[in-house]
C-alpha positions as CSV (number, residue, x, y, z in Angstrom):
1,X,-236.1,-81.6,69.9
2,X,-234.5,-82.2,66.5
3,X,-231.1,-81.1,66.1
4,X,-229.2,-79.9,62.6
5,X,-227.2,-78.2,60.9
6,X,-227.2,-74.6,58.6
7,X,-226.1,-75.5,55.2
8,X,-226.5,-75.1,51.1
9,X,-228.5,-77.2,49.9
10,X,-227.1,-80.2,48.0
11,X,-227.8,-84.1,47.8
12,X,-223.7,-84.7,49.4
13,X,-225.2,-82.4,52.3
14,X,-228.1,-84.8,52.6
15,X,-226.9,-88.0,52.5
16,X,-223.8,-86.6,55.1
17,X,-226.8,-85.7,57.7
18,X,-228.9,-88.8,56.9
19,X,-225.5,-91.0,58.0
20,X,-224.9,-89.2,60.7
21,X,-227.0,-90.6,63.7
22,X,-226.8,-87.3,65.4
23,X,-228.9,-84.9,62.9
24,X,-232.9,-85.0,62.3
25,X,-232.9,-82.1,60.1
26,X,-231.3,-79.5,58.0
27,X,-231.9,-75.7,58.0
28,X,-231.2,-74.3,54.3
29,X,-230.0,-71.4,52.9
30,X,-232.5,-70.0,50.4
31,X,-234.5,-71.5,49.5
32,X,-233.2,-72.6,46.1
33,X,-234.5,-70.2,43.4
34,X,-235.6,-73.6,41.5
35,X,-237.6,-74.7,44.2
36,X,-240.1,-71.4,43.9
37,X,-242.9,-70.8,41.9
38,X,-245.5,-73.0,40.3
39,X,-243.6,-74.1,37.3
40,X,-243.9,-77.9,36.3
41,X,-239.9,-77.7,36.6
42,X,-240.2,-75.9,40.3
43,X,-242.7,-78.5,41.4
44,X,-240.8,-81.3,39.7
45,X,-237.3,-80.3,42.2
46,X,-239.3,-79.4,45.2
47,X,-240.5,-83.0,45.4
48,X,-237.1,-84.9,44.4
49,X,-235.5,-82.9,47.3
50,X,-238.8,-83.9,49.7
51,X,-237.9,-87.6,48.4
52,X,-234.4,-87.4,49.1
53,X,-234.8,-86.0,52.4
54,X,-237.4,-88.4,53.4
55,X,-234.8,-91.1,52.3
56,X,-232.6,-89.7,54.3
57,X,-234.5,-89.3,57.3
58,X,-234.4,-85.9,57.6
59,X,-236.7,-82.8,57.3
60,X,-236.0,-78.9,56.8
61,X,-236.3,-77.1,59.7
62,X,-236.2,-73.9,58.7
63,X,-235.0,-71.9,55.8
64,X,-232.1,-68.9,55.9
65,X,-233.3,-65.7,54.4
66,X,-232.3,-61.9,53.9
67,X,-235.5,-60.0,55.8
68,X,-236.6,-57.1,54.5
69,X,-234.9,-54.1,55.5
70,X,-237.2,-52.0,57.8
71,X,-236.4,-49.1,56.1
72,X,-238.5,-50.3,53.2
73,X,-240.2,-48.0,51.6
74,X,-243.6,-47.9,51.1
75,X,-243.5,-48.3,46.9
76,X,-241.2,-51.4,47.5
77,X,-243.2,-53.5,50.3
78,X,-245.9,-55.2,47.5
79,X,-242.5,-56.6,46.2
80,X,-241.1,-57.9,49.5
81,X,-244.7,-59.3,50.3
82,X,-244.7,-61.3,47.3
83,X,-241.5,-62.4,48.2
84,X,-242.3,-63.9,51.3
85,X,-245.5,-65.3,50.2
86,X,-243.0,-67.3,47.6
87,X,-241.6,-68.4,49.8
88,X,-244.0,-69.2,52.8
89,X,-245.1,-71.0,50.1
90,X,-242.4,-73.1,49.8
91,X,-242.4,-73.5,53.4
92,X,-245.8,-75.2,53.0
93,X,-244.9,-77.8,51.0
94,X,-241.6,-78.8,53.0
95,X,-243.7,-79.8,56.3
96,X,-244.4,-76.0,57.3
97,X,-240.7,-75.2,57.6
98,X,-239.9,-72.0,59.5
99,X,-238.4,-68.9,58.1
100,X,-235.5,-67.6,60.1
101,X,-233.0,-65.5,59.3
102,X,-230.2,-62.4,61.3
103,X,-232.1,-59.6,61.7
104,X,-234.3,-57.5,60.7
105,X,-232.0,-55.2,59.2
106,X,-231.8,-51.4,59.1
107,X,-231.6,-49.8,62.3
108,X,-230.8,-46.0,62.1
109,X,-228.9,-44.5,64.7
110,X,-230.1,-41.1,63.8
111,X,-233.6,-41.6,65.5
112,X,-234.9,-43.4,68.8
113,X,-235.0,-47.3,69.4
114,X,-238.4,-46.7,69.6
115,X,-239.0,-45.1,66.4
116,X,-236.8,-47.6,64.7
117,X,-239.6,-50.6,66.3
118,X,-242.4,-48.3,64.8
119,X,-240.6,-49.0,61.4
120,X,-240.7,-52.1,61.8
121,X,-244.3,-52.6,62.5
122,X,-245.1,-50.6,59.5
123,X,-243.2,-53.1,57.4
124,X,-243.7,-56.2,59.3
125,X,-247.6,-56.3,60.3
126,X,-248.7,-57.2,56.8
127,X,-246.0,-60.4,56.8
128,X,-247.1,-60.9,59.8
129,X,-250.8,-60.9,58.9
130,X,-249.2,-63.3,55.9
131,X,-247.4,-65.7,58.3
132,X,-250.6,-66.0,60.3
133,X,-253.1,-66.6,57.0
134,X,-250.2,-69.4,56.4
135,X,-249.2,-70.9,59.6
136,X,-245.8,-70.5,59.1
137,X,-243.5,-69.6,61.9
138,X,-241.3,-66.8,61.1
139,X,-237.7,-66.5,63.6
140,X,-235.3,-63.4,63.5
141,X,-231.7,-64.1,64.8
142,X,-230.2,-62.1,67.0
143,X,-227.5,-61.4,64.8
144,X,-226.1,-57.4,65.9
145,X,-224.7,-56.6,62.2
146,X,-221.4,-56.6,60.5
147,X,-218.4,-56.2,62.4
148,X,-217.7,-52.9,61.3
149,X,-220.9,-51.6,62.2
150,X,-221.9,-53.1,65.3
151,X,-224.9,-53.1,67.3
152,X,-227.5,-50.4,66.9
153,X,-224.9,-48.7,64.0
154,X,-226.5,-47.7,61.2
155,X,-228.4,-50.3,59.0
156,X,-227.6,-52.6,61.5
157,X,-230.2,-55.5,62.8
158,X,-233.4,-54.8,65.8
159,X,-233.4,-57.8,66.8
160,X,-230.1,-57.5,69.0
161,X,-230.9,-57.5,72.7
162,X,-233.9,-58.7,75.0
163,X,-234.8,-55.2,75.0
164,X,-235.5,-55.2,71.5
165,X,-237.1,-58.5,71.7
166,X,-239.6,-57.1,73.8
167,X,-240.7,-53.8,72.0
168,X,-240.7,-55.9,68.2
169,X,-243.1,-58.4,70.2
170,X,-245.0,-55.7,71.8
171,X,-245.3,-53.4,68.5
172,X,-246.0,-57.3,66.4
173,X,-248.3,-59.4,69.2
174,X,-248.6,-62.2,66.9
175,X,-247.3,-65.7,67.9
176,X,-245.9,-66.5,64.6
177,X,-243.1,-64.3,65.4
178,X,-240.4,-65.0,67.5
179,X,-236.5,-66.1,67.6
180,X,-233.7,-67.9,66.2
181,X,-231.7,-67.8,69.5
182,X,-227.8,-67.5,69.1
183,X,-225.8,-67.4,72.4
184,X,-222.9,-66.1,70.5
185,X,-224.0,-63.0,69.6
186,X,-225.2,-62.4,73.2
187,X,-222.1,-63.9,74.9
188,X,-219.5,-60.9,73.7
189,X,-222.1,-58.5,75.2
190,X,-222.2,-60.0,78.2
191,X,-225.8,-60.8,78.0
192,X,-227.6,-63.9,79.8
193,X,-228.6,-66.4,77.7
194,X,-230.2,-68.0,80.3
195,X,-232.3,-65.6,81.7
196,X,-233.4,-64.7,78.0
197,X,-234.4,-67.7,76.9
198,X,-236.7,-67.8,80.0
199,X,-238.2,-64.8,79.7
200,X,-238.7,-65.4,75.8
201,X,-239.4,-69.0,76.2
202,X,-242.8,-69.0,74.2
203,X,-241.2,-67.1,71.2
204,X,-238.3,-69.6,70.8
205,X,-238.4,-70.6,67.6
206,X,-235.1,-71.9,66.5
207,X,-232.1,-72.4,68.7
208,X,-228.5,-71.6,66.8
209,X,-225.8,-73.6,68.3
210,X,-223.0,-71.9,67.9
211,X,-220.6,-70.4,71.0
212,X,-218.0,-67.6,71.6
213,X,-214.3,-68.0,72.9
214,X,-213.6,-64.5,74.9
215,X,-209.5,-64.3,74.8
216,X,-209.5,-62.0,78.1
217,X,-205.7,-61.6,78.4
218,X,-206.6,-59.3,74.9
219,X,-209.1,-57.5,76.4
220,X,-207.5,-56.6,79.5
221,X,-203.9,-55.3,77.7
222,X,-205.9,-54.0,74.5
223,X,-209.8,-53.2,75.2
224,X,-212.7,-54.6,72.9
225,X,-212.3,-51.6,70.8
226,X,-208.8,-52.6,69.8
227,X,-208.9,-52.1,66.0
228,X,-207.4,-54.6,63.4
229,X,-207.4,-56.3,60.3
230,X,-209.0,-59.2,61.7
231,X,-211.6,-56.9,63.5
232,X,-213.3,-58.3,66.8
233,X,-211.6,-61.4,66.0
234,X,-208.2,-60.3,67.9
235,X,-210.0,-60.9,71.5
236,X,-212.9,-64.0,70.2
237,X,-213.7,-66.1,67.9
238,X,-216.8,-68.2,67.1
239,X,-217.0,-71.8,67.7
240,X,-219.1,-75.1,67.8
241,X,-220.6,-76.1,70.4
242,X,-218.3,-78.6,72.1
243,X,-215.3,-76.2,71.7
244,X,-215.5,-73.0,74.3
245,X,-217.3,-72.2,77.6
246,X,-220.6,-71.9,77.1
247,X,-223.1,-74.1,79.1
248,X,-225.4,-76.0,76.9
249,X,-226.6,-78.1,79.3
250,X,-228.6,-75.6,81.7
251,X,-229.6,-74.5,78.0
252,X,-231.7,-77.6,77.3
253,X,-232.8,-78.2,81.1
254,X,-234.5,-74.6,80.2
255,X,-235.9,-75.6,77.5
256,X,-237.6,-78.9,79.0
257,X,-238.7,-76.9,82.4
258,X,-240.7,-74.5,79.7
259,X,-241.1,-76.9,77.2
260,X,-239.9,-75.3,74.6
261,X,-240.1,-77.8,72.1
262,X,-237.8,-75.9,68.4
263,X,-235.0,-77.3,66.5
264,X,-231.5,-76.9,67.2
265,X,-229.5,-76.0,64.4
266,X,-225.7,-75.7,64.8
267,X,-224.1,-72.7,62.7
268,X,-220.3,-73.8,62.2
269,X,-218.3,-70.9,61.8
270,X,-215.5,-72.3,64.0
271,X,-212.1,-71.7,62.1
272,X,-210.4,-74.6,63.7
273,X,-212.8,-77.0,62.0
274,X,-212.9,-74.9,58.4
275,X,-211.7,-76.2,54.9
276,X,-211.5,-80.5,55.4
277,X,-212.3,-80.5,58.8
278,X,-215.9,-78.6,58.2
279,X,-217.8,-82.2,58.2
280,X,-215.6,-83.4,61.0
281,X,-216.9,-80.2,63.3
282,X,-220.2,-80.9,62.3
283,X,-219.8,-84.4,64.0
284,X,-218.3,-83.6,66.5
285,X,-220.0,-81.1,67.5
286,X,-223.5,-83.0,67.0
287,X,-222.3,-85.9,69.2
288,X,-221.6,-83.6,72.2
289,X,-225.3,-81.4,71.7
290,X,-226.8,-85.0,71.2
291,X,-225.0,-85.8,74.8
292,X,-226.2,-83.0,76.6
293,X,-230.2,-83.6,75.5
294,X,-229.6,-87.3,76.2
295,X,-228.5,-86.1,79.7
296,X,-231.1,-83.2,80.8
């Protein structure tokens, strides 16, 4: 299992990873505008990044995209098709990199869960259909939507609970979709990881590293609805893997009984390691995921 990192693209980001003995690969944000289309120019910066990569020792995993809302409309999917062909495109060229990304977005709370899924299949069968033509693996993270908003507020993401999970992949059948599993997002829900990523184990995609510290002396004096500036941040916080509760291990030894066999990309959004310390999270963090693989 290759392990990585989300980041911008850049050739300091690169050459970082490629030092690093803990990281294989890199999941990007994007991709770059210059690296789509079939311009001489687009062509010409797609393969000095493959080059410098390959130098490197590293490969893109996946790339970090905005879905399309399933609230498109009908006069505005030929445009989001296109866009993801662009891109799927790209995804060709880089070794068949995955496209991953939180959501898909616009949930209304106004109508049933299960009308919101038959949205989605309206939208997503023809990219679908698209990432099946291609061979490229598309991965929607269980992200639940902006803190103000909340799971299943309105436009939040579908793709929030197992439950979800299982009508998208009922309403969608194909194999090329599936998940970029975050344990954070699930952890403040109180929702197994464990027993999800067994019972989803052959629509793992991606796995996002990245855990959740519960304060729950908060909770108990002040409730999760608790409202402040800082919004659910007053009773937990994100953090890297290395750096909370969450059992990483039993993780893994999942993913080897089921062999599930997908990238593990960390996701730093740990405040304690932000500003100067970002690179030294990153490390750190990658040394103790490299432990706990080395170990199962």
């Amino acid at each position: 299992m290759k392990l990585g990192f989300l980041t911008d693209y850049s050739q300091e980001t690169v050459e970082f990873a490629g030092i690093d003995p803990s990281f294989d690969c890199l999941e990007i944000s994007g991709p770059p505008m210059e690296w789509i289309g079939d311009t001489n120019q687009a062509k010409a910066t797609r393969s000095s990044a493959l080059n410098l990569l390959r130098k490197n020792g590293l490969t893109i995993s996946s790339f970090l995209i905005q879905w399309p809302s399933i609230r498109t409309r009908k006069s505005d999917l030929m445009y989001e098709l296109n866009r993801m062909k662009q891109i799927m495109d790209v995804c060709k060229i880089m070794d068949n990199a995955i496209i991953a990304g939180a959501g898909p977005l616009g949930y209304d709370p106004e109508i049933s869960l299960e009308d919101n899924v038959a949205r989605y299949k309206e939208v997503y069968s023809p990219i679908a259909d698209l990432a099946e033509k291609r061979g490229i693996k598309l991965a929607f993270e269980n992200w639940p939507g902006n803190r103000s908003v909340g799971p299943f507020g309105d436009g939040a993401s579908l793709a929030v609970t197992p439950e979800t999970w299982g009508l998208m992949f009922e309403a969608i059948p194909s194999s090329m979709m599936g998940l970029e599993l975050d344990p954070s997002h699930l952890i403040w829900q109180k929702i197994d990881t464990h027993l999800a990523l067994d019972e989803f184990a052959e629509r793992i995609h991606i796995i996002h590293a990245k855990d959740t510290e519960i304060f729950d002396g908060r909770i108990k004096r002040d409730g999760i609805f608790r409202r402040s500036s800082r919004g659910w941040g007053h009773w937990g916080r994100y953090r890297l893997p290395g750096f909370a509760h969450f059992d990483w291990q039993k993780l893994f030894i999942i993913c080897y009984e089921r062999q599930i066999e997908c990238p593990i990309i960390i996701e730093h959004e740990d405040q304690v390691f932000s500003g100067d310390r970002r690179l030294e999270g990153l490390s750190q963090s990658g040394k103790f995921l490299r432990k706990c693989l080395l170990q199962t």
